[in-house]
C-alpha positions as CSV (number, residue, x, y, z in Angstrom):
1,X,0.0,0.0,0.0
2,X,1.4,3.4,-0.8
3,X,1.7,6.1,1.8
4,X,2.0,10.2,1.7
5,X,3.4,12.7,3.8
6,X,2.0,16.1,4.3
7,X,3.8,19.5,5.3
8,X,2.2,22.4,5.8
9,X,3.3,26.0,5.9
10,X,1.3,29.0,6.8
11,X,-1.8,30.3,8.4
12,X,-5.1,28.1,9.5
13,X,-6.3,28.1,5.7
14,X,-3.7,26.4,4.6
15,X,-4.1,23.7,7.9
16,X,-7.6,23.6,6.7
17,X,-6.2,23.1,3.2
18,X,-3.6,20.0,4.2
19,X,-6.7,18.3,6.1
20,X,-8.6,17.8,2.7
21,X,-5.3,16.9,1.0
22,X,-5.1,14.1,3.4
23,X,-8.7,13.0,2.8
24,X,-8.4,13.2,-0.7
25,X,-4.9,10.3,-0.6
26,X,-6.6,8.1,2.3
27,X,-9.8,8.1,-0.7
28,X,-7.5,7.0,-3.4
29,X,-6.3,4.4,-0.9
30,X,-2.8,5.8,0.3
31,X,-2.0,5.5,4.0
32,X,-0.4,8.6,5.9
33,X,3.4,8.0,7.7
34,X,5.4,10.5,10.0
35,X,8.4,10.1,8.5
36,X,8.8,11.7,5.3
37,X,11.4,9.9,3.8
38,X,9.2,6.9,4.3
39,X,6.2,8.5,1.9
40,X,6.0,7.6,-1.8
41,X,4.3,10.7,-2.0
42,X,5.7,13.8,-0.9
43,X,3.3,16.7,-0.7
44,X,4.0,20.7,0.2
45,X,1.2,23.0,1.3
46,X,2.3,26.3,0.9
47,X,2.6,29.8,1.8
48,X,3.9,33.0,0.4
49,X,2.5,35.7,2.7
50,X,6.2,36.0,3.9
51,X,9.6,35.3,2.7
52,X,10.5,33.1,5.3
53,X,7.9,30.9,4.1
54,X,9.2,31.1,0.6
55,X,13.1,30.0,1.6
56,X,12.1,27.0,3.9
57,X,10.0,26.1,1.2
58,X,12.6,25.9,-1.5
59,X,15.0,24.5,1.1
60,X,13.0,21.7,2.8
61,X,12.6,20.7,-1.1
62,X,15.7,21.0,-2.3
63,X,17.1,18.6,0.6
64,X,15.0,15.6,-1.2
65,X,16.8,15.4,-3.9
66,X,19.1,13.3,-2.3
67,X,16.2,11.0,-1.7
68,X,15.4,10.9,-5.2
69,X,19.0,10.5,-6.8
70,X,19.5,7.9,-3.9
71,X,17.4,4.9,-4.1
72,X,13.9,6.2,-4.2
73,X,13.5,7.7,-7.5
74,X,9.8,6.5,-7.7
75,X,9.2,9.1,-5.0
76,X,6.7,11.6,-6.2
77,X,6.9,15.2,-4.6
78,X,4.0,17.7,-5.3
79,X,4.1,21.5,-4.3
80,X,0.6,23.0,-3.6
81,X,-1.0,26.1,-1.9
82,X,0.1,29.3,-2.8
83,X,3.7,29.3,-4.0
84,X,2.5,26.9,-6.7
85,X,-0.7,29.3,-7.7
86,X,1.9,32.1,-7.8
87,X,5.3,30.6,-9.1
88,X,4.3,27.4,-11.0
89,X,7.2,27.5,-13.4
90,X,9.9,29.1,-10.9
91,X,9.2,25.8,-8.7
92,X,10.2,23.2,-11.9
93,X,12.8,26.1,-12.7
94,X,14.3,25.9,-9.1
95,X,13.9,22.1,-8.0
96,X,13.3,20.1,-11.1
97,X,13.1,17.1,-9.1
98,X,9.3,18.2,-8.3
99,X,6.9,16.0,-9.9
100,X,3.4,18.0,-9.2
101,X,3.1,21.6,-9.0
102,X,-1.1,22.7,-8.2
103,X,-2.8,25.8,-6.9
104,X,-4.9,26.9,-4.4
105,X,-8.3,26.7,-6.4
106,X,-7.8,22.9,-7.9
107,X,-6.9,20.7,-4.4
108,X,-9.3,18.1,-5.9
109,X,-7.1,17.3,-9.0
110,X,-3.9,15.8,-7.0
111,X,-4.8,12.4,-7.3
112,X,-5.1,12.6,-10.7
113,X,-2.2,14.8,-11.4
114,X,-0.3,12.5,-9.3
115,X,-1.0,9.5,-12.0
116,X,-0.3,11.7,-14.8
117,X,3.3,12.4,-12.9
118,X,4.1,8.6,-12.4
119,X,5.0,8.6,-16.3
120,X,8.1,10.6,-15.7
121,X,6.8,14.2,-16.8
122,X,6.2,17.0,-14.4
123,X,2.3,17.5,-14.0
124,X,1.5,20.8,-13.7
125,X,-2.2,22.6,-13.1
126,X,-3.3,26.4,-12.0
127,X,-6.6,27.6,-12.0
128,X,-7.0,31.0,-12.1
129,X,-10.5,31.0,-10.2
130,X,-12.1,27.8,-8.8
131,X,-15.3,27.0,-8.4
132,X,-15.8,24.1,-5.6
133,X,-14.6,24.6,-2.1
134,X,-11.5,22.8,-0.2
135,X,-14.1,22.3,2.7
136,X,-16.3,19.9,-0.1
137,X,-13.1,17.5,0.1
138,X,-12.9,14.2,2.1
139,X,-11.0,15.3,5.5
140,X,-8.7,13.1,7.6
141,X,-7.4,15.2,10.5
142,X,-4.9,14.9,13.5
143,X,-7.0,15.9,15.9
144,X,-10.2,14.5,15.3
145,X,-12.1,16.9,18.3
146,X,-10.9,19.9,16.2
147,X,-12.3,21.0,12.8
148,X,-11.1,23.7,10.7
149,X,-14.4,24.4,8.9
150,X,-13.8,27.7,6.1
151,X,-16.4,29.5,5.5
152,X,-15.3,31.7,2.7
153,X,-12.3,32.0,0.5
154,X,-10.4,34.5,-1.3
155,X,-10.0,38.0,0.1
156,X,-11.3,41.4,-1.7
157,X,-9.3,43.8,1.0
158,X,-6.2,44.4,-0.9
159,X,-3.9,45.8,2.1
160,X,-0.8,47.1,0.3
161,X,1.6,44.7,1.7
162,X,-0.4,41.2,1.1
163,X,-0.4,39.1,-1.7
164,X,-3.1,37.2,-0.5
165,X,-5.6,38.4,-3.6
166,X,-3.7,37.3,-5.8
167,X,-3.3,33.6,-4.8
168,X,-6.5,33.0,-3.1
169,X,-9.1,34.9,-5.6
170,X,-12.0,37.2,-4.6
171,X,-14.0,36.5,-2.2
172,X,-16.4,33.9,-2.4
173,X,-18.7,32.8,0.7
174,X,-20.5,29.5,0.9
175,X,-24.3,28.8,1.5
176,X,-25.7,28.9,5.2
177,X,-26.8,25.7,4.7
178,X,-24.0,24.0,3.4
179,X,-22.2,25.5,6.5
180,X,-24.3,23.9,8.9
181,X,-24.5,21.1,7.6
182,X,-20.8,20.0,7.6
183,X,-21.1,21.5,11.2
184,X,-23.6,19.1,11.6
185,X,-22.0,16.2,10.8
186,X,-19.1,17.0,12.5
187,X,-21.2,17.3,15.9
188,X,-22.1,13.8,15.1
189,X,-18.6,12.7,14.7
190,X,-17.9,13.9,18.4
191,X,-16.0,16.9,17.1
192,X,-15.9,19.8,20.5
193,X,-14.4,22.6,18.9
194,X,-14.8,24.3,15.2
195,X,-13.1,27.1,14.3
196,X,-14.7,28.9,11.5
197,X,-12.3,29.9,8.6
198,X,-12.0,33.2,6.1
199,X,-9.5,36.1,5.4
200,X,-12.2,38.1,6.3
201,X,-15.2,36.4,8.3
202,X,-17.3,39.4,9.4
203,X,-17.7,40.0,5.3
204,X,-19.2,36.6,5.5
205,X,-21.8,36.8,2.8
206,X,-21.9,40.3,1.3
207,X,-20.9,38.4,-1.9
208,X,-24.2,36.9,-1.7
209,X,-26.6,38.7,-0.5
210,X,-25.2,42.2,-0.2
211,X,-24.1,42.5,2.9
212,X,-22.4,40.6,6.0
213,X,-24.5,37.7,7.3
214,X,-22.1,36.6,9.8
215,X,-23.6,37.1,13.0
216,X,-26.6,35.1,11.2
217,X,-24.4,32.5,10.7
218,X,-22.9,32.3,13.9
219,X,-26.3,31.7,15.2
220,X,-26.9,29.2,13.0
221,X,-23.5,27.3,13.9
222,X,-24.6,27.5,17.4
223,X,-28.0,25.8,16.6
224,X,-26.0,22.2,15.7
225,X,-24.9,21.9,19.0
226,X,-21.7,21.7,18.8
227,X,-19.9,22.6,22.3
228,X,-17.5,25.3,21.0
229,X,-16.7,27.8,18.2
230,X,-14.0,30.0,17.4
231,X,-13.5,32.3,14.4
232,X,-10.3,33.5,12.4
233,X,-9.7,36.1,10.9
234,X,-11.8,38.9,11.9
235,X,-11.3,42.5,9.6
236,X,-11.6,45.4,12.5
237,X,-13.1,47.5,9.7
238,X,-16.6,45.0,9.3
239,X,-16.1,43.9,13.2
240,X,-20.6,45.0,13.3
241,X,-22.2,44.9,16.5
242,X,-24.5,42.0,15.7
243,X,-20.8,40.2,15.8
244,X,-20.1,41.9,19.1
245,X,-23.7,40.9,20.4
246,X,-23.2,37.2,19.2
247,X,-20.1,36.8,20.7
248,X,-21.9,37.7,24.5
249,X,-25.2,36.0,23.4
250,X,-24.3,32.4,22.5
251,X,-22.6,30.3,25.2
252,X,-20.8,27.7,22.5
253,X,-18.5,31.2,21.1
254,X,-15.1,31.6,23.0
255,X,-14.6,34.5,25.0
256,X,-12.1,35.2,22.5
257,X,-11.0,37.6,19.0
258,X,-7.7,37.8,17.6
259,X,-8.8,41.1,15.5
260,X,-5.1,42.1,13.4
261,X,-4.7,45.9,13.8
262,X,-1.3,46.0,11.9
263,X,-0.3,49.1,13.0
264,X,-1.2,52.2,15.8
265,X,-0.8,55.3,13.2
266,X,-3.7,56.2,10.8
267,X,-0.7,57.2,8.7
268,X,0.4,54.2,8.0
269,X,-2.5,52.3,8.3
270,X,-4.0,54.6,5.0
271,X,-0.9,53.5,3.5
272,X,-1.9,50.3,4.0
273,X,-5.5,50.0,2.9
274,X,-6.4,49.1,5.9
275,X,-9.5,51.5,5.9
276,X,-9.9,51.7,9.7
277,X,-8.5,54.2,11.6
278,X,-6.6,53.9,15.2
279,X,-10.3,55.6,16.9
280,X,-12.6,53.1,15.0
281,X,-10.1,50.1,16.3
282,X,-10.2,51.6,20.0
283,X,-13.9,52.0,19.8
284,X,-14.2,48.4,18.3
285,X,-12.2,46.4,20.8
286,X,-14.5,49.1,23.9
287,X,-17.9,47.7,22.6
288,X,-16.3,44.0,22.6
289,X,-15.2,44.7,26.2
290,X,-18.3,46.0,27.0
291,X,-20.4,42.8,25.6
292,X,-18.0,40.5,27.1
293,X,-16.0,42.1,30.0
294,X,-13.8,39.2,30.6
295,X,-12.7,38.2,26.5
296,X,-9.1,37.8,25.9
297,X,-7.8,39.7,22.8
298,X,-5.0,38.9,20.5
299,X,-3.8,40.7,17.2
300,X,-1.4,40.8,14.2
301,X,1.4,43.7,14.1
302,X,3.6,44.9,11.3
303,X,7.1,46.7,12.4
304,X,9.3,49.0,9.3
305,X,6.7,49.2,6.6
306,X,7.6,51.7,4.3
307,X,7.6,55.0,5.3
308,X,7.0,53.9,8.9
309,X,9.0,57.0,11.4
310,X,9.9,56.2,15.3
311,X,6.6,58.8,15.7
312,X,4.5,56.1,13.8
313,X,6.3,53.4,15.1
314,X,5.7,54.9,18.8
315,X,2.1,55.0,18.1
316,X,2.1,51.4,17.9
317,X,3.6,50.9,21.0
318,X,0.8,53.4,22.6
319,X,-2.4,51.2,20.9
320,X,-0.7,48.2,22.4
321,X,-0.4,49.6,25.9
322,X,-4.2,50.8,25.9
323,X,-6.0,47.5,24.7
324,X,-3.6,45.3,26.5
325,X,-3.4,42.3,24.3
326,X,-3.6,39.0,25.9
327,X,-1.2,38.0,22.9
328,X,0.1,39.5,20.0
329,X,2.2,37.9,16.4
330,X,4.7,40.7,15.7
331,X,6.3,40.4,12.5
332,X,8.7,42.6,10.7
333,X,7.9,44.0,7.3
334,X,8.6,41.6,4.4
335,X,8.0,43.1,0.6
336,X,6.0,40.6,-1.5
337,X,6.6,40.5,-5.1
338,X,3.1,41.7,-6.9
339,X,2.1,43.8,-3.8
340,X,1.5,47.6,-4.4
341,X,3.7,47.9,-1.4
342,X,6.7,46.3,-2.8
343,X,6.7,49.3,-5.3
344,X,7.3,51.5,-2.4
345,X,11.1,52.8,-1.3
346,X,12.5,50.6,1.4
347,X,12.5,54.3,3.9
348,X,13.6,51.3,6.7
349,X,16.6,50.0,7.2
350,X,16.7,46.3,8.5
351,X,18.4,47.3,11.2
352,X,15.5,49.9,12.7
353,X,13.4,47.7,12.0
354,X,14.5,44.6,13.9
355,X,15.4,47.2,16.9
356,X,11.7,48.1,16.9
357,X,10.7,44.8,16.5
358,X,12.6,43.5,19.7
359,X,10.8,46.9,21.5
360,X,7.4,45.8,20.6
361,X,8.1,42.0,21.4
362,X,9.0,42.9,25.0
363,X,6.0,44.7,25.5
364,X,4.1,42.1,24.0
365,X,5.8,39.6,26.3
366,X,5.3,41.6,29.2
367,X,1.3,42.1,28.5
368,X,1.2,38.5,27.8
369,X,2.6,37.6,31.7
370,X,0.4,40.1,33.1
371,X,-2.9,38.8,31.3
372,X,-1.9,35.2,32.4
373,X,-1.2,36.3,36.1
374,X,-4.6,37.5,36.5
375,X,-5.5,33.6,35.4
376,X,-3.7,32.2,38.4
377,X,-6.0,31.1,40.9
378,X,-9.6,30.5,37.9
379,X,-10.9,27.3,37.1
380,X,-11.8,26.8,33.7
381,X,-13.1,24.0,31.7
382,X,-10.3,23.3,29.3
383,X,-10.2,21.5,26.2
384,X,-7.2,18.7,26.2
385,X,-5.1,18.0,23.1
386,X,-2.8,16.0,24.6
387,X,0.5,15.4,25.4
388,X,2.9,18.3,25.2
389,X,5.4,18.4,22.0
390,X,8.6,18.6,24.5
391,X,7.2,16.2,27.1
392,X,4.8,13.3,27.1
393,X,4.0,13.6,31.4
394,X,2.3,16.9,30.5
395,X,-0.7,17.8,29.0
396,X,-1.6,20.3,26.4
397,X,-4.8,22.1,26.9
398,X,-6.7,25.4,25.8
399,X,-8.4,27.4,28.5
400,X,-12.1,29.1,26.2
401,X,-9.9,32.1,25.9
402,X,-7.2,30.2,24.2
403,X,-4.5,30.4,26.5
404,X,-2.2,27.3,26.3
405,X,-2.5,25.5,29.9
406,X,-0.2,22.7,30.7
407,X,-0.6,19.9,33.7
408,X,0.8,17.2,34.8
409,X,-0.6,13.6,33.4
410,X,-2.2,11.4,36.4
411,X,-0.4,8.7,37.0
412,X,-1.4,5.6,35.5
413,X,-2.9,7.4,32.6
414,X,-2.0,7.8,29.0
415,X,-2.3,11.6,27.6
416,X,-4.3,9.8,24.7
417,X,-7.1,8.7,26.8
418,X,-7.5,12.4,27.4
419,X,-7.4,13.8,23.9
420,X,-10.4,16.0,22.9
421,X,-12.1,15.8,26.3
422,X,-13.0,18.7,28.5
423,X,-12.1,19.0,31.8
424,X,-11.7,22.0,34.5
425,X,-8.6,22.7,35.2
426,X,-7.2,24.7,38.0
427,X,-4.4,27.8,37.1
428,X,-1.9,27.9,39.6
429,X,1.2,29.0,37.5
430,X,1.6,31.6,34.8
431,X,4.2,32.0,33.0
432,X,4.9,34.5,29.5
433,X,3.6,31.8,27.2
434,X,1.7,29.5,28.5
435,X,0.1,28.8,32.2
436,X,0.2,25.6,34.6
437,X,-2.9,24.1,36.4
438,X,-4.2,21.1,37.8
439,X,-7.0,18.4,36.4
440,X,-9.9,18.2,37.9
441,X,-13.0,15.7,36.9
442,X,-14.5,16.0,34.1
443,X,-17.9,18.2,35.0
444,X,-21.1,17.1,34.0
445,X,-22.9,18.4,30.7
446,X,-23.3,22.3,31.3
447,X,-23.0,25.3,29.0
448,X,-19.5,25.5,27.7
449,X,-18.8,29.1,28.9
450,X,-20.5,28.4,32.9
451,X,-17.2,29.3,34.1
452,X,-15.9,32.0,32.2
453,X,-16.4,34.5,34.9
């Protein structure tokens, strides 16, 4: 029987993504391994959002050629996602030893471009606009609690600095009731947790029906029964107060919203399209505290974007002080290729850049620590993943505000016969990252969010 191996680069989309890839091999009969120079079929989901991305990408590839030239030439390798919607060619131009090259909008052909690729030729196919969605796909996933469920695709934003547009499409939403109904049948799998997918979610639907239907569908989510829901990635500037009210209203949504603000100065934030100024972010993130007093808040942040001065840059720093984040991904500018922003002059050097971005970390560190002290000493009912990645006697949990909880595993238990169960857990420890508890017994059946405050 022949077996694949999937890597996966890049944001929840592209997790989402990998799941259906998986599906779609385990349909056509191949069987998954975790080492990937045990796969006959080597397959890269991609991203391009930053040039990191791109050079592990080309790196991580480049290193099997040795597998190839070295006793397994009948390995197939196949690069997918959005370097291959972008740079089809420039992937067979760099590593020729790639066999499959697909895009973002045609996930469904790989089994058959895979057989076309087994003759010896490169198989290559890019649609420029796609008509089914990923989410239509077979799934298999790792954690079989979880789903990644998107509910649109494509992005019509067009921030200066992202080349999302271009390798995703416009945005297209999918019907309410094809929504629910994979919710549905997810519930009845035993799945706890969905996390609703889309570059922009509160747009959910304007494509449709001419304006956002989110908080409509959020309700309609809800109605399956499914225990808990979470929602990436949330635009501030169509964050509508029918969202706000949903999240206090229905006990199955997380008191939490990781709502990207990119940047504190409206300077720069007009220079990136962002169209939302620092005011209508404030005043956003004060009607979500006022709805849900307790919600934790997390955001994107963009350091040295072109043009950016230490005032602008200083600005930042002052937004972040005033919401207090409960966690922040900092990232320092990278130009992308095709974005109007790579047309602009490069005003910051590398090095001011990186010295802001090591100013903005630490105060992003320090908020983090503070927001988890204030956890020591709360219960809350936790959803368990497992073991921990450095250390099979822990546990790896997620507290409904997403905070990352670890505890000890009971002795004479396995952290598998915990997986994807809820159970309270006591916070006795905080730490920057993370925070420590204690297991309790699992409660019995009661609104997901009884504890929350």
């Amino acid at each position: 029987m022949k077996s694949y191996y999937v890597r996966t680069f890049g944001c929840q989309m592209n997790k989402h993504d990998s799941e259906r890839i998986a599906g779609l091999m385990e349909a056509v009969g191949y069987v998954p391994v975790e080492e990937i120079e045990r796969a006959d079929v080597i397959v890269f989901n991609t991203c391009c959002v930053r040039e990191t991305a791109d050079e592990r990408l080309y790196g991580q590839v480049s290193s099997l050629k040795a597998l190839k030239t070295g006793g397994r030439p009948d390995v197939l390798i196949a690069v997918g996602g959005c370097v291959g919607q972008r740079d089809a060619e420039k992937v067979l131009a760099q590593v020729p030893h790639v066999d499959v090259v697909f895009g973002t909008h045609n996930i469904h052909e790989l089994p058959s471009l895979l057989e076309a690729a087994e003759s010896g030729r490169p198989a290559v196919s890019v649609l420029k606009e796609g008509e089914a969605f990923a989410s239509e796909l077979p799934r298999s996933a790792d954690k079989p609690w979880h789903a990644w469920v998107s509910i649109t695709v494509g992005c019509d934003n067009h921030c200066a600095y992202c080349i999302v547009p271009a390798v995703r499409g416009r945005e297209r939403s999918r019907t309410v009731e094809s929504i629910v109904t994979e919710v549905t049948q997810l519930v009845a799998q035993g799945v706890a947790e969905v996390t609703l997918l889309g570059q922009n979610v509160n747009s959910y639907g304007r494509d449709r029906s001419g304006k956002p239907r989110f908080a409509e569908l959020l309700q309609r989510v809800a109605g399956t029964g499914i225990p808990r829901i979470r929602f990436a990635t949330s635009h501030p500037k169509d964050l509508s107060d029918e969202t706000i009210a949903a999240l206090a209203e229905l006990p199955a949504l997380m008191p939490f919203l990781h709502l990207p603000v990119q940047h504190g100065s409206n300077r720069v934030l007009e220079a990136m399209n962002r169209d939302y100024t620092q005011e209508w972010y404030l005043d956003r993130i004060e009607r979500v505290r006022e709805a849900v007093p307790d919600i934790a808040l997390s955001t994107d942040m963009i350091v040295g974007f072109p043009g950016e001065t230490e005032s602008d840059f200083l600005q930042t720093l002052d937004l972040v002080e005033r919401v207090g984040f409960d966690h922040a991904f900092t990232f320092i500018y990278s130009p992308r290729e095709g974005t109007p922003a790579a047309a602009l002059p490069q005003t910051v050097s590398r090095e001011t850049a990186q010295e802001r971005f090591h100013r903005l970390a630490s105060l992003v560190k320090d908020l983090a620590y503070a927001s988890n002290l204030r956890e020591v000493g709360q219960q809350r009912a936790c959803l368990v993943e497992g073991a921990s990645k450095r250390d099979r006697t822990v546990l790896s949990a997620r507290t409904p505000h997403n905070r990352l909880v670890h505890v000890p595993v009971p002795e004479g238990r396995t952290p598998e016969s915990f997986s994807g169960t809820i159970h309270p857990i006591l916070i006795t420890q905080a730490h920057p990252w993370f925070v420590s508890g204690t297991l309790g017994e699992p409660p019995a059946p009661q609104s997901p969010r009884s504890d929350r405050r």
